[in-house]
Residue frames relative to the residue before (quaternion, step in Angstrom):
aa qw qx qy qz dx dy dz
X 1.0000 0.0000 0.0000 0.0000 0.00 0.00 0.00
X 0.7493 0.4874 -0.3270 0.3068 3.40 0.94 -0.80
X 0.4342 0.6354 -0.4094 0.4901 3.44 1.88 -0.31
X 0.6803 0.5392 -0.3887 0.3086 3.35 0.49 -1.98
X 0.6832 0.3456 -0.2805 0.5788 4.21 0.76 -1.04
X 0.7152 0.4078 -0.4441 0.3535 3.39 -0.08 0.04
X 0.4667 0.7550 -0.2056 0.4122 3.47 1.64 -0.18
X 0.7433 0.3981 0.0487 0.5354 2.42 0.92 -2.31
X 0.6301 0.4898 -0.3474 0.4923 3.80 1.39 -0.17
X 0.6611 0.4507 -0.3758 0.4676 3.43 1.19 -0.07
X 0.3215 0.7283 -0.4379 0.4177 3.47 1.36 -0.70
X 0.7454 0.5991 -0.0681 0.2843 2.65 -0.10 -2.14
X 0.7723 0.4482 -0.1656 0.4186 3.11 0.62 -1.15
X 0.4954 0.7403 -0.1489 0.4293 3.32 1.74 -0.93
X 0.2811 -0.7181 0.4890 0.4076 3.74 -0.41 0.80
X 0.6135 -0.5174 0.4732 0.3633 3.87 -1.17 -0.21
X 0.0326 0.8359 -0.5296 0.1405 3.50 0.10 1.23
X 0.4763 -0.6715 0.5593 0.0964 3.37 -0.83 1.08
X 0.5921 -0.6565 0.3633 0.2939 3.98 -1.32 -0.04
X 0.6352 -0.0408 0.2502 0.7296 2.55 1.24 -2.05
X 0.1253 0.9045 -0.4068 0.0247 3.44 -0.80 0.79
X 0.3521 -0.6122 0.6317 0.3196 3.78 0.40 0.89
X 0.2244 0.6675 -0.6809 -0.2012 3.30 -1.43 0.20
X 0.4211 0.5418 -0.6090 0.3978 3.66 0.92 0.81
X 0.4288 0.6740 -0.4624 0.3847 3.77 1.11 0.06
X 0.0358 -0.8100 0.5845 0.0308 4.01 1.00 0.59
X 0.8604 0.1383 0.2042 0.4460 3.61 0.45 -2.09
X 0.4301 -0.7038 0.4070 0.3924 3.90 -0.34 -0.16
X 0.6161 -0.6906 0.2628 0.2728 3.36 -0.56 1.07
X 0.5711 0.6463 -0.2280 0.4518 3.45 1.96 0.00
X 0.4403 0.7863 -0.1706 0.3983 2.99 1.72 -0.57
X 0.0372 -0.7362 0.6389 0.2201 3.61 -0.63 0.87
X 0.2193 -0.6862 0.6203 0.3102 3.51 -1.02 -0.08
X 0.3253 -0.7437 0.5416 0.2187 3.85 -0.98 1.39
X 0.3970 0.6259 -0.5895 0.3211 3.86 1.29 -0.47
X 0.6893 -0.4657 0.5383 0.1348 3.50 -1.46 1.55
X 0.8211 0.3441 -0.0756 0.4491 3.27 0.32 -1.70
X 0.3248 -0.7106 0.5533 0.2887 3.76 1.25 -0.34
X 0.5832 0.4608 -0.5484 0.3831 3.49 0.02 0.80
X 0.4612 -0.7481 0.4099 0.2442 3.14 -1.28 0.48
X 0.4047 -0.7837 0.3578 0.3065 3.29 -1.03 0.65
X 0.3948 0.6739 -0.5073 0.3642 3.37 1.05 0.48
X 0.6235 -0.5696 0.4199 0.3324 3.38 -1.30 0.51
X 0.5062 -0.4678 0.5677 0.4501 3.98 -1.26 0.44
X 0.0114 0.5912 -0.7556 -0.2818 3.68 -1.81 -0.06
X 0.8003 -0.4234 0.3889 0.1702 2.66 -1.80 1.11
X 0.5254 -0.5325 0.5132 0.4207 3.86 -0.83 0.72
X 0.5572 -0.5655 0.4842 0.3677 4.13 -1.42 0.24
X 0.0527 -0.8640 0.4929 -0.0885 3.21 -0.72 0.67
X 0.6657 -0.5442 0.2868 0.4225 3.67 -0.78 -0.31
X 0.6391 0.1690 -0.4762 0.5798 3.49 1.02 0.38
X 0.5767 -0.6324 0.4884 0.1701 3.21 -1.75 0.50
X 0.5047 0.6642 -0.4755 0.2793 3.06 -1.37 0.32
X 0.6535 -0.3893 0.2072 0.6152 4.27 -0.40 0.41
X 0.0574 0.6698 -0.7291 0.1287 3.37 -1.36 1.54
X 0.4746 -0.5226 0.6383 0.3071 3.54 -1.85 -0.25
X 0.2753 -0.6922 0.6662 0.0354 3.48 -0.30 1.23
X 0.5297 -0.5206 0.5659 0.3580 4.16 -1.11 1.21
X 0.6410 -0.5714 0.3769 0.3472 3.56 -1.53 0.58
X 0.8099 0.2480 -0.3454 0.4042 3.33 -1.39 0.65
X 0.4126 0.5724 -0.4484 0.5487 3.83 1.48 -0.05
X 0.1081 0.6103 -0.7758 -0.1181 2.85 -2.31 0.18
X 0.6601 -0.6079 0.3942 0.1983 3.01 -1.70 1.01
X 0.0580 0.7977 -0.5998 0.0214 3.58 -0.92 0.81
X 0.3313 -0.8106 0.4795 -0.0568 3.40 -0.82 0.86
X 0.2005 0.8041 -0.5435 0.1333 4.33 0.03 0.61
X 0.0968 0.6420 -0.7599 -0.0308 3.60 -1.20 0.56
X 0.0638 -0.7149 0.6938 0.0585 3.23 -1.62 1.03
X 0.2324 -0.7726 0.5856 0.0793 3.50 -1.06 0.81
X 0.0563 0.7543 -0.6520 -0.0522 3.39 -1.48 -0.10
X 0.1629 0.8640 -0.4065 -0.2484 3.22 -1.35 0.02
X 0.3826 -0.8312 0.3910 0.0992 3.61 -0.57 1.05
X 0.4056 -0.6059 0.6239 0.2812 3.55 -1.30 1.21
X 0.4407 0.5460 -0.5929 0.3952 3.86 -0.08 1.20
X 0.7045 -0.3925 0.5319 0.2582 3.17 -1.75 0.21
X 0.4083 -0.6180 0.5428 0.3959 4.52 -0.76 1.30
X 0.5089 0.7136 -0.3227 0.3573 3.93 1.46 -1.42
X 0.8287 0.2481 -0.2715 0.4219 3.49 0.22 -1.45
X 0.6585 0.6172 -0.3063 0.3026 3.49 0.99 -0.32
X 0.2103 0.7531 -0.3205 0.5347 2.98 2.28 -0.55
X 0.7449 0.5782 -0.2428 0.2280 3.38 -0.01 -1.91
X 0.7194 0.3432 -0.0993 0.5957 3.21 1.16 -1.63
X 0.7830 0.4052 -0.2308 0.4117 3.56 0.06 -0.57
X 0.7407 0.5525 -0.1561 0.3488 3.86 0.47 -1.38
X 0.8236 0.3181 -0.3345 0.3295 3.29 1.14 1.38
X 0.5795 -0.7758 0.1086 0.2247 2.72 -0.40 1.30
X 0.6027 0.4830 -0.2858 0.5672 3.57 1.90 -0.45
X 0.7159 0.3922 -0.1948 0.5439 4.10 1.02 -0.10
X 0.0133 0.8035 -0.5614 0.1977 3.43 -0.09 1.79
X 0.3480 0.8603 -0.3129 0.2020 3.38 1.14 0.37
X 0.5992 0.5274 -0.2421 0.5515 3.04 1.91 -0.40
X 0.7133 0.1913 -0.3807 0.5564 3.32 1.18 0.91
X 0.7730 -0.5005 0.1388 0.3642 3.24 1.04 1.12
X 0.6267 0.4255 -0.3504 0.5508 3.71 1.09 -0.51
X 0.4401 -0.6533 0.5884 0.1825 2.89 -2.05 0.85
X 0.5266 -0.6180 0.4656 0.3520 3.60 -1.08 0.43
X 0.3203 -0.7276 0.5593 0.2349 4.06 -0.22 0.73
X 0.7809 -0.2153 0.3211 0.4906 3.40 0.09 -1.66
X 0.1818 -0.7790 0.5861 -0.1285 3.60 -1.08 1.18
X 0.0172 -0.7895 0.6135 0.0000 3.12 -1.38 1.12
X 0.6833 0.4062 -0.2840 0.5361 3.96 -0.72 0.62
X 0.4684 -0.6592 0.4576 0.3696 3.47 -1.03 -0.06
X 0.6103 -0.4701 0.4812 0.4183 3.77 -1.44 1.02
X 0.9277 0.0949 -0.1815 0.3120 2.81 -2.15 0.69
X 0.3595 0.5873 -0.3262 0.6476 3.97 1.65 0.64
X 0.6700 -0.5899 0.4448 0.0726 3.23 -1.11 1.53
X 0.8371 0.2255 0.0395 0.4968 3.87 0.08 -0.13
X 0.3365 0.7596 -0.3873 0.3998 3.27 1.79 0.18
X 0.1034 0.7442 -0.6422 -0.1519 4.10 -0.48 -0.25
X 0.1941 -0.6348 0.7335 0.1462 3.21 -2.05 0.03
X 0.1285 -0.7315 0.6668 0.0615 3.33 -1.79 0.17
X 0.0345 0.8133 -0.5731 0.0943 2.96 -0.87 1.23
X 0.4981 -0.5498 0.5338 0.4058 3.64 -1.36 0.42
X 0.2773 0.7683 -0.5729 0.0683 3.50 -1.40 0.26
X 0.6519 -0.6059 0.2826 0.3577 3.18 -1.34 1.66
X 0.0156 0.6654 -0.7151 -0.2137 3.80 -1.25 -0.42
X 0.7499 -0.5354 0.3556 0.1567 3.19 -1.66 0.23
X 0.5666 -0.0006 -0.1157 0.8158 3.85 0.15 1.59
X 0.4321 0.6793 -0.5929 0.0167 3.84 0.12 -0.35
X 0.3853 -0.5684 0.5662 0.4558 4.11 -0.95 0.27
X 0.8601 0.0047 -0.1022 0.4997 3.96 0.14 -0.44
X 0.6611 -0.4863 0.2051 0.5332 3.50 -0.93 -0.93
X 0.2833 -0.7065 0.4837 0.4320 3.52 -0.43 -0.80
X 0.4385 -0.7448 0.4522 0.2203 3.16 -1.43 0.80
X 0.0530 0.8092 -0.5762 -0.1022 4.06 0.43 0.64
X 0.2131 -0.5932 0.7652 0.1311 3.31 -2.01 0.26
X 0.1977 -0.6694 0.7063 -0.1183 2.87 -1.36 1.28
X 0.0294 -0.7955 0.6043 0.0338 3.47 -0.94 0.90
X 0.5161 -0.7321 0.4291 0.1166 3.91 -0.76 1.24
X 0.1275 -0.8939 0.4236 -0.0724 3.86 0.30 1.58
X 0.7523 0.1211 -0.0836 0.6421 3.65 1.52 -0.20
X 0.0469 0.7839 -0.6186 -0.0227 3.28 -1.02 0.32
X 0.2544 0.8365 -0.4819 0.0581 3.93 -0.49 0.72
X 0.2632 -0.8051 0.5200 0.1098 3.55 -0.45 0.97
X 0.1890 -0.7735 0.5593 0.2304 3.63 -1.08 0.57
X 0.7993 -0.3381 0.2822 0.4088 3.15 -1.68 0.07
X 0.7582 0.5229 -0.2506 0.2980 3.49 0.89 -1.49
X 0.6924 -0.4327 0.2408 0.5248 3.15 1.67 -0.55
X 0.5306 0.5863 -0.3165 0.5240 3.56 1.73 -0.66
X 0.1336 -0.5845 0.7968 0.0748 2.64 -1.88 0.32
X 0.2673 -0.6050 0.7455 0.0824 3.17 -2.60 0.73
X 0.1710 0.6435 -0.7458 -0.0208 3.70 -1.13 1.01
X 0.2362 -0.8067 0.4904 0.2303 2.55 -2.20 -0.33
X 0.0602 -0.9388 0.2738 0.2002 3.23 0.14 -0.33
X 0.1622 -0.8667 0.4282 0.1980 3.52 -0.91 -0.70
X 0.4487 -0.6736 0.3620 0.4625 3.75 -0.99 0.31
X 0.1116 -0.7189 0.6414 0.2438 3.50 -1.33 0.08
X 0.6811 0.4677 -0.3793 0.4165 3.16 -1.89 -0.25
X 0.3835 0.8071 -0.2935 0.3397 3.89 1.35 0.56
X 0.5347 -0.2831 -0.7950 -0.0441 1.60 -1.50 1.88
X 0.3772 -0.6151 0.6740 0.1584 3.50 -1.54 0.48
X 0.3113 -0.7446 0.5872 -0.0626 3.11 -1.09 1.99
X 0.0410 -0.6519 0.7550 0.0580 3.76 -1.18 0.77
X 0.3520 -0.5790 0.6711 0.3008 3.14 -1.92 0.14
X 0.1400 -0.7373 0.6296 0.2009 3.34 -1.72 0.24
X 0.8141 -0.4868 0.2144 0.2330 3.07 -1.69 0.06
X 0.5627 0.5188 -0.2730 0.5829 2.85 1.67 0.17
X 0.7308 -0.4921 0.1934 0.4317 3.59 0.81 0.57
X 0.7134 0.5598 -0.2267 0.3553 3.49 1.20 -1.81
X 0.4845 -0.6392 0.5188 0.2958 3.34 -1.05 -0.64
X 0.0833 -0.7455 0.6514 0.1144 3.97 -0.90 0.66
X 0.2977 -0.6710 0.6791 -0.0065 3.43 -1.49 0.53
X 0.0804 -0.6703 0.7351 0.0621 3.54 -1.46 1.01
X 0.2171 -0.8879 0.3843 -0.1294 3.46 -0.52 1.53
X 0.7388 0.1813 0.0460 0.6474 3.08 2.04 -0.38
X 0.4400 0.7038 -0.5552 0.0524 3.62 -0.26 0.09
X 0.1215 -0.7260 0.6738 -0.0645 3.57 -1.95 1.25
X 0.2525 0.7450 -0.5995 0.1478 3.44 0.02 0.93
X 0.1935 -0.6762 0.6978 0.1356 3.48 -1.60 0.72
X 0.2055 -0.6690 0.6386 0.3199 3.66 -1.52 -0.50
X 0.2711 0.8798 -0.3772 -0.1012 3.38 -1.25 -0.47
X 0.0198 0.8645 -0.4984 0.0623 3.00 -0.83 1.80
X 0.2668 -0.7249 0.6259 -0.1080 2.65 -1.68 1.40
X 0.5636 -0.6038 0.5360 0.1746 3.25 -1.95 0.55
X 0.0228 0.9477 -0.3091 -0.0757 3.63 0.46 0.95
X 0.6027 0.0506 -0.0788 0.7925 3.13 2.04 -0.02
X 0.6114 -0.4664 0.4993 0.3993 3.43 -1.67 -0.56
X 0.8083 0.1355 -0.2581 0.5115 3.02 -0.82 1.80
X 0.8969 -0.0714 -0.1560 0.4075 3.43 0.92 0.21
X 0.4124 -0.6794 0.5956 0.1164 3.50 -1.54 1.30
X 0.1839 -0.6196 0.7256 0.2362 2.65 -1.93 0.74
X 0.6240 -0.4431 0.6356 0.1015 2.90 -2.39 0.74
X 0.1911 0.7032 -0.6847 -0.0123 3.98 -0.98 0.34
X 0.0726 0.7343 -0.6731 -0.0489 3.46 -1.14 0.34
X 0.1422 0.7666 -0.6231 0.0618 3.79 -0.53 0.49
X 0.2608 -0.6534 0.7107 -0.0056 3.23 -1.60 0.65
X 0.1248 0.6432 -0.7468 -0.1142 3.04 -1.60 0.34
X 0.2231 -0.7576 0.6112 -0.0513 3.93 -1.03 0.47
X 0.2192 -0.6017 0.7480 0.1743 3.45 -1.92 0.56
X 0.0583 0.7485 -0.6502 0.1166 4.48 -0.16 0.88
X 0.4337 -0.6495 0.6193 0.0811 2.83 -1.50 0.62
X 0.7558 0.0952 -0.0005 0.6479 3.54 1.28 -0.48
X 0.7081 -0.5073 0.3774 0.3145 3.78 -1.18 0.85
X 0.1555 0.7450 -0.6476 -0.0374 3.07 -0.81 0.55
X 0.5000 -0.6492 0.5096 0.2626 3.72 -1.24 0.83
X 0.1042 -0.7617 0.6373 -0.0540 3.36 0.58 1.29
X 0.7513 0.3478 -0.3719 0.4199 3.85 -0.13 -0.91
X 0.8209 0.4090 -0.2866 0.2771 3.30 0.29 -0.83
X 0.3983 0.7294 -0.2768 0.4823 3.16 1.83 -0.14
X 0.7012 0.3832 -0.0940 0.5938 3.60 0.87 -1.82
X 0.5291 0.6066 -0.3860 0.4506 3.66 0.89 -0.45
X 0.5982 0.4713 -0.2500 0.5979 3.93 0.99 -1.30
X 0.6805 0.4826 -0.4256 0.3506 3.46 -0.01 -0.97
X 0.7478 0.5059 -0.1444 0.4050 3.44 0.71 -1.20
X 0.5292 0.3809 -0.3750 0.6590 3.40 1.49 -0.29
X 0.6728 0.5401 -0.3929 0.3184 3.87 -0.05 -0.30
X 0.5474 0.6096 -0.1862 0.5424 3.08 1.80 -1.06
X 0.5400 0.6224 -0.1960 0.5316 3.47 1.40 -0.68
X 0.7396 0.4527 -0.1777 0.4653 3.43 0.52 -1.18
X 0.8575 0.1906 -0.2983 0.3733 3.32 1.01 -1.19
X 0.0917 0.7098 -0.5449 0.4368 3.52 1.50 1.25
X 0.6587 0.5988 -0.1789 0.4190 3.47 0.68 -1.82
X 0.7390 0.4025 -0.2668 0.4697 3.75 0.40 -1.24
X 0.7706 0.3792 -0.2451 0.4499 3.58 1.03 -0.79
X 0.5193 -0.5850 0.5124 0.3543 3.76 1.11 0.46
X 0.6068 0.5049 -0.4480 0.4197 3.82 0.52 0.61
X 0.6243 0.5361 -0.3658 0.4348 3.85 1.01 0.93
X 0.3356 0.8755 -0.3409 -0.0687 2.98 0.37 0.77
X 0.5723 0.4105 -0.4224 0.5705 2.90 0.14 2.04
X 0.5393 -0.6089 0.4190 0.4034 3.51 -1.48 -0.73
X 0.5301 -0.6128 0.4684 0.3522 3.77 -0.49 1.03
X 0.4081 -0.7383 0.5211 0.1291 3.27 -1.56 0.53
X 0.6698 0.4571 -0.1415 0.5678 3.30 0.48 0.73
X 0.5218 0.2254 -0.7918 -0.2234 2.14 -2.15 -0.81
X 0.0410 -0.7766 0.6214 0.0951 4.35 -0.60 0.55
X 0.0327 -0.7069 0.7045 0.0550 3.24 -1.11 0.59
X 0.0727 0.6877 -0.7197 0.0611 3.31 -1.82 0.62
């Protein structure tokens, strides 16, 4: 019971994010419209941005959306340790390329290589850091975003994909005694799938493990969930 509410209080807390979502899909393509003027009477949405929620993804994009959660019998502190900087992504496997500003500092950015989908190599994104806040218990919340957008790759199939948008935050927190949750969510404007959940899902079990090597788990993590 004490998971189920603590679950349901993060839920809760969570904005309402969709999977996959056309949002140039306004109306159904059967549809006549009787407006004289041909315009529609539905409101404009707003270009995508850093908060979430219905936007206008740039043409040929669509909008995708992922929060994964988790939660661990460990200290918000030691997890801090492994996770809670912004120039050291190694606990999900990628190496930092190149970095400007100081870690955990607003306006900081990074670059890194990373795979894409059908891609012919990696790709090199940059990502600049737009919040940073630390709690008492030991957690912290950032966020960030991509620049230099949008940033074509080629794939193996001849064509080209594009990453047109990216907004992603973490946060960790003390949610009782003795254990923290983990959030990671994303929202995005892609041209092609990516396995966002299952991607942030691994990270968060790995984070797990190296809890495990340092004697700072003491138990089994809850989770990883993604929706």
């Amino acid at each position: 019971m004490l998971f189920k509410a603590i679950i349901q209080g993060t839920l809760f807390a969570l904005p309402a994010l969709s999977a996959y979502v056309d949002v140039k899909r306004d109306t159904p393509s059967n549809t006549t419209n009787t407006n004289s003027t041909n315009s529609s009477n539905l409101p404009l949405l707003p270009p995508c941005g850093p908060a979430s929620g219905p936007c206008t993804c740039p043409s040929g994009s669509f909008y995708v959306a992922s929060t994964t959660y988790a939660f661990y019998p460990a200290s918000a502190k030691d997890i801090t340790a492994i996770t809670g900087k912004f120039f050291d992504i190694s606990w999900f496997g990628i190496s930092i390329n190149q970095t400007t500003g100081t870690d955990k500092i607003p306006g900081a950015t990074r670059a890194a290589y990373e795979p894409v989908p059908n891609g012919v190599a990696e790709l090199l994104t940059q990502e600049k850091m737009t919040n940073y806040t630390t709690y008492r218990s030991g957690g912290f919340f950032f966020q960030y975003e991509g620049i230099n957008l949008p940033l074509k790759y080629m794939k193996t199939d001849g064509t080209t994909g594009a990453v047109a948008g990216s907004w992603e935050f973490i946060d960790v927190k003390e949610v009782t005694w003795g254990w923290t949750s983990f959030v990671w969510n994303i929202h995005a404007c892609l041209t092609d799938v990516w396995e966002l959940a299952a991607f942030h899902e691994g990270a968060m079990k790995n984070v797990g493990e190296l809890l495990k090597k340092k004697r700072q788990l003491r138990g089994e993590i809850k989770g990883p969930f993604s929706f």
